[in-house]
N, C-alpha and C positions, 0 to 999 in steps of 0.2 A: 044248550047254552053253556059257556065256558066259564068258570069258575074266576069274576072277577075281585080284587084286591083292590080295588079304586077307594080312595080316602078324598071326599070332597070338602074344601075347608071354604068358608064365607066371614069372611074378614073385610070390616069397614073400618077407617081412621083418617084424617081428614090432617093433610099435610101444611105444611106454612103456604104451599102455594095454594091453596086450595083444591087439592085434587084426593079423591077420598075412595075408596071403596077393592079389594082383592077379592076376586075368586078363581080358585083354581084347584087343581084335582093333582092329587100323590097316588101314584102307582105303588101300594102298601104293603111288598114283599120283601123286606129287610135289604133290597138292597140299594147301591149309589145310583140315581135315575137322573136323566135327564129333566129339566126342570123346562114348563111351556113358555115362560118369558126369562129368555136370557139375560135380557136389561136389568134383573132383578136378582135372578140366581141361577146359576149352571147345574149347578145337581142340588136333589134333595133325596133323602133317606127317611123311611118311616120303619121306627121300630116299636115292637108291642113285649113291651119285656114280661108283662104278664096281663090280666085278662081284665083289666079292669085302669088301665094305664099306655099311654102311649107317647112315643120320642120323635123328635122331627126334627133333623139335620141338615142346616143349608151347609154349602161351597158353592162360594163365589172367586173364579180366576184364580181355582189351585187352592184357594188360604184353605187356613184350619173351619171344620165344620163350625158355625153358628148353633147351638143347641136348644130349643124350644124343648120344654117338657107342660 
């Protein structure tokens, strides 16, 4: 079995339209990945700067990363 990196995040929040709930999986190797719904984000990066902590970077159409920590 191959040695996976997968980062699954489960994220609910319920919009003005009422539409509510994200899940989706980060390929968790430090680097720029493509991201599974384009309509939302084109790349994301997960980085683990130490062992107890971790950073989440969207790009959306080129801009500067969004930063989640």
């Amino acid at each position: 079995m191959a040695d996976s990196k997968e980062l699954r995040i489960f994220h609910n929040r319920v919009m003005l339209d009422n539409h509510s709930a994200s899940n989706y999986k980060i390929l968790a190797d430090g680097g720029l990945n493509d991201f599974d719904n384009h309509d939302l984000i084109d790349k994301v990066q997960a980085i683990f700067p130490d062992s107890i902590s971790f950073e989440i970077h969207f790009t959306k159409k080129g801009n500067s990363p969004e930063h989640h920590a």
